[in-house]
C-alpha positions in Angstrom: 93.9 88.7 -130.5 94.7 87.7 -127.0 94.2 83.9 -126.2 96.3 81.2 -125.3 96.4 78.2 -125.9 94.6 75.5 -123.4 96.1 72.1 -122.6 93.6 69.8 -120.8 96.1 67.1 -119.0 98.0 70.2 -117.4 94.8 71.5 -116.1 93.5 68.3 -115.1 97.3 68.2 -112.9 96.2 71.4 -111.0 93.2 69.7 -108.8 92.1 66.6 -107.1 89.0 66.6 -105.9 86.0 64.6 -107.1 82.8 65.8 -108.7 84.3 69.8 -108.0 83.6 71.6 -112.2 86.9 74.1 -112.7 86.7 76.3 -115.9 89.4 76.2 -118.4 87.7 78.7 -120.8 84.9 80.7 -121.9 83.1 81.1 -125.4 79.9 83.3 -125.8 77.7 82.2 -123.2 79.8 78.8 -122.6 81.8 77.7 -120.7 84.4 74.9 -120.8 84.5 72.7 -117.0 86.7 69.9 -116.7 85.9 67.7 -113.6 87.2 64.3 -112.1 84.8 61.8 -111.2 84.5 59.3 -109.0 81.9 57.1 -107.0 78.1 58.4 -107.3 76.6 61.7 -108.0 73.3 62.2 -107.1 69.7 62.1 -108.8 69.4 65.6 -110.5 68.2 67.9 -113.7 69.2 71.1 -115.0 65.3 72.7 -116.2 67.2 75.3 -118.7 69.8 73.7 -120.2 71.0 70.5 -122.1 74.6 69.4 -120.5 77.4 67.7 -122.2 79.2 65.3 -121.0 83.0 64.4 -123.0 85.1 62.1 -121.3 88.8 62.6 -121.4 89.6 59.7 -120.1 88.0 57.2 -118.0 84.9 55.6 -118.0 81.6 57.0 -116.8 78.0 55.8 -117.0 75.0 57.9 -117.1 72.0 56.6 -115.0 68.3 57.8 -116.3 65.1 56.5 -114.6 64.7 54.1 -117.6 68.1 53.2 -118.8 72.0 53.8 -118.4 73.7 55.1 -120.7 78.1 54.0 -120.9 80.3 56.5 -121.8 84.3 55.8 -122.2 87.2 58.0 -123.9 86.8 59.6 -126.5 82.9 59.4 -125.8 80.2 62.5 -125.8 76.2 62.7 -124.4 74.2 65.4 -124.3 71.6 65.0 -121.8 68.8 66.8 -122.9 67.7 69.9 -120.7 64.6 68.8 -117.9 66.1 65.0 -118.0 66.8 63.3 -114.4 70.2 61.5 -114.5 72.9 60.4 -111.8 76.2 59.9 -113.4 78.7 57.9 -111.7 81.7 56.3 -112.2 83.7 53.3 -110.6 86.9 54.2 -111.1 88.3 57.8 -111.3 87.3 59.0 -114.8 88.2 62.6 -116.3 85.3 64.6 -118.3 84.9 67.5 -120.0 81.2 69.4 -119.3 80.0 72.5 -122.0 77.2 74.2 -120.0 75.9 78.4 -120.1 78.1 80.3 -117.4 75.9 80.2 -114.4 74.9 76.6 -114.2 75.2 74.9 -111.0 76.8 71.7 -110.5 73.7 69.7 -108.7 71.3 71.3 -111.1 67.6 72.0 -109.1 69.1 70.3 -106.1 71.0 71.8 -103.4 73.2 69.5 -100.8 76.7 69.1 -99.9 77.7 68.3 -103.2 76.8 71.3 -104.4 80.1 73.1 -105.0 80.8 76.9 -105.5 80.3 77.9 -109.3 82.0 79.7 -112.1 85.7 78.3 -110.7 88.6 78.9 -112.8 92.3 76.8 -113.2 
């Protein structure tokens, strides 16, 4: 066996930048993103996969066309896979995203907050 172990707050120390996914770790298929939020995202949908959000610490909200959905530590959503959301947050908020290697940040949208994919810290 060759692993090591993982700690989240020292990885969250090595970047800065907002709504920018870096992988931590892989299982299967999987992979483990930890991102810092802040401000708005944009309207998007991801048509193969369900994405979970964890936040680490923070708060977050979760906007669907029909609701809004508050997430704060300690809090997990899956949004299921074909769903439109926007997430946002007003204040800087830490999260943890579990999403197939592959997946792109902005889902079926491309724009300049669509960042480069499969990043590791």
């Amino acid at each position: 066996m060759n692993s090591k172990k993982i700690n989240i707050q020292e990885k969250f120390q090595k970047f800065s930048e907002h709504w920018s996914p870096k992988v931590i770790a892989e299982m299967n298929d999987y992979q483990f993103k930890l991102a810092k939020v802040k401000g708005e995202f944009i309207w998007h949908e991801h048509k193969e996969t369900d994405e979970v959000f964890i936040v680490i610490d923070g708060r977050m909200q979760i906007e669907f066309r029909e609701e809004i959905i508050e997430l704060e530590t300690g809090d997990m959503y899956v949004v299921p896979k074909g769903v439109e959301h926007k997430p946002y947050a007003e204040e800087e908020c830490s999260i943890m995203l579990v999403e197939p290697r592959g997946v792109v940040n902005t889902g079926d949208k491309t724009n300049d907050m669509t960042i480069e994919n499969d990043v590791w810290i």
